[in-house]
Structure formats: structure tokens, C-alpha cells
C-alpha positions as CSV (number, residue, x, y, z in Angstrom):
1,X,-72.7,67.1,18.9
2,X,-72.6,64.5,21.5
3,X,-75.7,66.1,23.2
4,X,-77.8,65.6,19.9
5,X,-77.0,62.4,20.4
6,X,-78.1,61.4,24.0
7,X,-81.2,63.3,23.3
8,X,-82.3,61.3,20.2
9,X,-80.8,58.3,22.5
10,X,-82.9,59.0,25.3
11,X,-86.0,60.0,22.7
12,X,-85.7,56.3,21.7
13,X,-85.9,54.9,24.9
14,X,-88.5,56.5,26.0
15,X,-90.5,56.0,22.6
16,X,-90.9,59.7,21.7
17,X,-91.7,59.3,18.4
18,X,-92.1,63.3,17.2
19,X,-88.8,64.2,19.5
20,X,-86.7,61.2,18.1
21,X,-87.4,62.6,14.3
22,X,-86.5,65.8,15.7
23,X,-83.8,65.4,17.0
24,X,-83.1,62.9,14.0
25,X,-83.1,66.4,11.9
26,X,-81.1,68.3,14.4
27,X,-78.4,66.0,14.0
28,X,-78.7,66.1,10.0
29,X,-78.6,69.8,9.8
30,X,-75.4,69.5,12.1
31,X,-74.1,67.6,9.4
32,X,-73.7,64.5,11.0
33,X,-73.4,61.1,8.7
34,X,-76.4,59.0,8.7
35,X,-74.0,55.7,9.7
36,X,-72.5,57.7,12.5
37,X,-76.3,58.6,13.9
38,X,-77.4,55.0,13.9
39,X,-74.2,53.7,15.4
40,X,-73.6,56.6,17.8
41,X,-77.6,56.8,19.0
42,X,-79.8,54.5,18.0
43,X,-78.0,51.2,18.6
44,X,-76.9,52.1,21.6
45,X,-80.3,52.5,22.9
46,X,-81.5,49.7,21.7
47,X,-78.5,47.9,23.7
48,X,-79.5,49.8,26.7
49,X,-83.3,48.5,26.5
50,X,-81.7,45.3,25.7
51,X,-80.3,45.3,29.0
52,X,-83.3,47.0,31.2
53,X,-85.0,44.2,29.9
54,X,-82.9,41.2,30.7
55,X,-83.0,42.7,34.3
56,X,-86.7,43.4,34.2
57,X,-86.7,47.2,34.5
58,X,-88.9,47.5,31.7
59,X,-91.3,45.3,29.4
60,X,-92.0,44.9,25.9
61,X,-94.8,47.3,25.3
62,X,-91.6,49.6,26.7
63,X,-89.3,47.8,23.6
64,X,-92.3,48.6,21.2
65,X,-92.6,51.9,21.0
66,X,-88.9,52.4,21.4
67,X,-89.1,50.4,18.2
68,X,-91.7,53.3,16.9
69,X,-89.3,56.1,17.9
70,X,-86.3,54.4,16.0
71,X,-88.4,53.6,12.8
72,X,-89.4,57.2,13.2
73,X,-85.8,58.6,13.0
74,X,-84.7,55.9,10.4
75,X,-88.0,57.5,8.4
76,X,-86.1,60.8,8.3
77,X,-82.8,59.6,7.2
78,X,-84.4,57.3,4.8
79,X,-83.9,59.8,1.4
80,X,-80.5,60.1,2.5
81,X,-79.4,56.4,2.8
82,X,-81.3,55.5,-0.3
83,X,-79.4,57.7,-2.1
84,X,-76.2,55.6,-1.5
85,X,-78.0,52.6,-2.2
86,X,-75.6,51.9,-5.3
87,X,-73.1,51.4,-2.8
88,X,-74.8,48.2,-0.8
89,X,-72.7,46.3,1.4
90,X,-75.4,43.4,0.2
91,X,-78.7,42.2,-0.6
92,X,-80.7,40.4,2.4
93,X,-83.9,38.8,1.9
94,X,-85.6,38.5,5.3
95,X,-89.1,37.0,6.6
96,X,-91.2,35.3,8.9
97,X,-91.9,31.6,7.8
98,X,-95.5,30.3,7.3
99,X,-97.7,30.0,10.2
100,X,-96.1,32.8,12.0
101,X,-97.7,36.2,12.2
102,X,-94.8,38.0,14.3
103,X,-92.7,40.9,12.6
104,X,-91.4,42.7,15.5
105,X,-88.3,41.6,15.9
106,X,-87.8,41.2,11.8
107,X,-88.6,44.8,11.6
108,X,-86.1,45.7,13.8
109,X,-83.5,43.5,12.1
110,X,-84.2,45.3,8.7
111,X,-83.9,48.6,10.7
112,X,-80.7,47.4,11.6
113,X,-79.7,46.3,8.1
114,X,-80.7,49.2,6.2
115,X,-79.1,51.8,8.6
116,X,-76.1,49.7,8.1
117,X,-75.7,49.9,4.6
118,X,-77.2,46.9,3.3
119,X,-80.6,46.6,0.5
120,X,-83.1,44.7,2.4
121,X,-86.1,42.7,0.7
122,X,-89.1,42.4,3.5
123,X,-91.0,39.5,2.5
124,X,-93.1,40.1,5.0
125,X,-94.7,37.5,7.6
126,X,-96.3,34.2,7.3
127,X,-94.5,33.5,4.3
128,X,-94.6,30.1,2.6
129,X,-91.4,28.2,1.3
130,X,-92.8,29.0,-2.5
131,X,-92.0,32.5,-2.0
132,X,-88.6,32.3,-0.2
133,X,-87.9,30.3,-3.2
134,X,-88.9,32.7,-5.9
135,X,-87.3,35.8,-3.8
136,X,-83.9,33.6,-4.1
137,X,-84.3,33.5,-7.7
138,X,-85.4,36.7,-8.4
139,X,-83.7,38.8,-5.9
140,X,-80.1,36.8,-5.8
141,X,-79.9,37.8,-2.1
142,X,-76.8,37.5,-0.5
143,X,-78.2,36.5,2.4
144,X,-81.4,34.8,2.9
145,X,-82.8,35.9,7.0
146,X,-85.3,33.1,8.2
147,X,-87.5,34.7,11.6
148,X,-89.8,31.9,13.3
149,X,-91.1,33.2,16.9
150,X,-93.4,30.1,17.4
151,X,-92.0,26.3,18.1
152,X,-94.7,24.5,15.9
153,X,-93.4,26.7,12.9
154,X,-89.5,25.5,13.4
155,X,-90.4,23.1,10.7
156,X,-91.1,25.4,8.2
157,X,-87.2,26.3,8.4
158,X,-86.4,22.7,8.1
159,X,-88.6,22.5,5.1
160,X,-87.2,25.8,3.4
161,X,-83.7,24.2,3.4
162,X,-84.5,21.0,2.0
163,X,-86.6,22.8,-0.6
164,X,-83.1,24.9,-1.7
165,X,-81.3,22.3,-2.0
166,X,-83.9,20.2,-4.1
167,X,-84.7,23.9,-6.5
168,X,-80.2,23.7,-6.4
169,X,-80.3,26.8,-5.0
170,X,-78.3,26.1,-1.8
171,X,-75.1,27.2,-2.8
172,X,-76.5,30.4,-4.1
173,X,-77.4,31.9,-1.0
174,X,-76.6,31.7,2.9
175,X,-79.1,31.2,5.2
176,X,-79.3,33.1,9.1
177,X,-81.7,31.8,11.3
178,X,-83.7,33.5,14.4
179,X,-86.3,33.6,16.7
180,X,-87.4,32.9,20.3
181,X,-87.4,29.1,19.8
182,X,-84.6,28.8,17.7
183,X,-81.4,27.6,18.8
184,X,-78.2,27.6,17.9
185,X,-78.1,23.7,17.9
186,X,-81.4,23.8,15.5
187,X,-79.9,25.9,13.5
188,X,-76.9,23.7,12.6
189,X,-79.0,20.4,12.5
190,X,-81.1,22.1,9.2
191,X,-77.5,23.4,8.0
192,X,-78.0,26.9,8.1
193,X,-75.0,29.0,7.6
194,X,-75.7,31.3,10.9
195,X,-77.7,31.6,13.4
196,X,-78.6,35.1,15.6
197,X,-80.4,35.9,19.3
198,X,-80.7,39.2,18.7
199,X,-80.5,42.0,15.9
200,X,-77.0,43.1,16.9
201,X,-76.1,39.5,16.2
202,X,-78.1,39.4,13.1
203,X,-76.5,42.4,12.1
204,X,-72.8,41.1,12.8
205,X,-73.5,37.2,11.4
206,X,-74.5,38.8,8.0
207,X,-71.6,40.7,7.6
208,X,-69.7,37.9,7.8
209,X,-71.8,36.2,5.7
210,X,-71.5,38.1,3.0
211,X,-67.9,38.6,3.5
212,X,-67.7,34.6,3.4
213,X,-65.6,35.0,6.2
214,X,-66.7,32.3,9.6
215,X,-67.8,34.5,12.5
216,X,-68.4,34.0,15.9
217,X,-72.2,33.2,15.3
218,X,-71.7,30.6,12.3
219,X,-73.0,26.7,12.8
């Protein structure tokens, strides 16, 4: 059991996409629980790239396809989680604001998400304040996730809250904010309910979010 799981570990770091599903199946048929793959394998890599990063052992083209390896396994245990999709933990509406073509670090957030039990609504990248809007409406997210990666689109996240609160949708739904330029000091200027570095923090920040409990990463 625990060698299934350094082997998909070590499959994802090394972005082995065919090996990751593999052993991805290796560890279903061994009757392992979706959660406990995820939280056992495939976030602890992503910790452990995390790190090899921060100290310059590897590079992002290194993160990328470690990011194709870990939507590969996700891909295989994808029938199984959405077969307990009754049971959400939450609805999350996620996306990259207008202007702003990134979706690599969003995509790994909804990874994230989904593995850990929550429905996630991608609305994709560049998208404009009108359609966050309508999503909030439609979708009743819990949680609305706002991803910016470029300092001349931080405004749009400024705009999007003023817009809520003019549609009176800002007590509907709490808003996490991310990105490379984003700061936690931004975020709490524009009144966001949280605000997240990474996708572990993401990940913790709307649990408590949709708890209503105040975490560590609340503004």
C-alpha cells in the first residue's frame, strides 16, 4: 500500500503522465479511497515541488508537467468522485478575471477542490465581471475563487466586488482571492473574505469559508 503510493508520488514529480494513471489504477484496484490517494500521493508531491522550487532545484516547465501527471491520475478517479457528487462539501465558482489569459495555477486549484470533495464551476480565463455575476446567480456558489496573475488586471477584482455589491449579491457569496500579484493587504482593501498564495491555501481558506468559520487566511 504505501509503495503504490510513493510510486504514483514520484510518477507526479517527475511528470509521468501514463505511469501516474497507472499507478492511479493500481491503487484503485487495491481498494484504496479516492480522498486517501489524493491526500496520501498527490498533495504531497505537489508540496515537495513546492519546495524544490522555492529553493531552485527545479523550474516551472518541471511544475507543468507534474501538473499533467496529477490531472492524469485525477482523470482516472474522476467516475468515482463524481459519483459522490451528491455529497459536496460545497459549490466553488472559480476564474481568471478579464485581461488575463493564465489558468495554470486555477487548474490546479480546481484539482485540488474537486479531489477534495467540493463541485467546482471553471469559468474559465479572461473572464469579464458580467459573467462572474451571472455564475453567482445561477450557480449559488458557495464560494466565488477570483485568479489574477498580471498586476494591470488587479482592478478587475476591485471592479467585481463593487459590481456584487451594486447587483446585492455580496452577502450571497464569499469571495477568495489569488494570484502572483495579489496580496494579502489587496485583498482586504477590496473586502474579500480570503485571500490564498498557493492551492494548499486555497484549498484550506475555502473550507473555512464555507464553514463560515475565520481561518488563518481570512482579511
Amino acid at each position: 500500500m504505501e509503495k503504490v503510493f510513493a510510486e504514483l508520488q514520484e510518477a507526479i514529480e517527475n511528470g509521468e503522465t501514463q505511469a501516474a494513471m497507472d499507478k492511479t489504477k493500481d491503487a484503485l484496484k487495491l481498494g484504496l479511497r479516492t480522498d486517501k490517494i489524493i491526500q496520501t500521493a498527490i498533495n504531497p508531491a505537489f508540496k515537495d515541488l513546492g519546495q524544490k522550487m522555492f529553493d531552485g532545484e527545479i523550474y516551472v516547465t518541471d511544475v507543468l508537467m507534474a501538473s499533467r501527471a496529477a490531472h492524469a491520475a485525477m482523470y482516472v478517479m474522476e467516475p468515482i468522485i463524481s459519483r459522490f457528487s451528491g455529497a459536496t462539501k460545497g459549490i466553488v465558482a472559480i476564474g481568471t478575471v478579464a485581461g488575463d489569459l493564465h489558468d495554470i495555477g486555477k487548474n490546479l486549484v480546481i484539482m485540488m477542490l474537486q479531489g477534495s470533495g467540493y463541485t467546482v464551476i471553471d469559468l474559465g480565463i479572461d473572464v469579464p465581471v458580467e459573467t462572474f455575476i451571472d455564475a453567482v446567480r445561477t450557480h449559488k456558489p458557495d464560494v466565488l475563487a477570483l485568479s489574477s496573475l498580471l498586476t494591470t488586471t488587479l482592478p478587475e477584482l476591485d471592479n467585481l466586488m463593487e459590481a456584487l455589491v451594486q447587483q446585492g449579491l455580496r452577502s450571497q457569496v464569499k469571495v477568495i482571492v489569488g494570484g502572483a500579484p495579489v496580496t494579502a493587504e489587496y485583498a482586504g482593501r477590496i473586502k474579500a473574505d480570503a485571500y490564498a498564495n498557493d492551492l494548499f491555501e486555497a484549498t484550506e481558506a475555502v473550507g473555512d469559508l464555507v464553514k463560515n468559520r475565520i481561518g488563518k487566511y481570512a482579511v
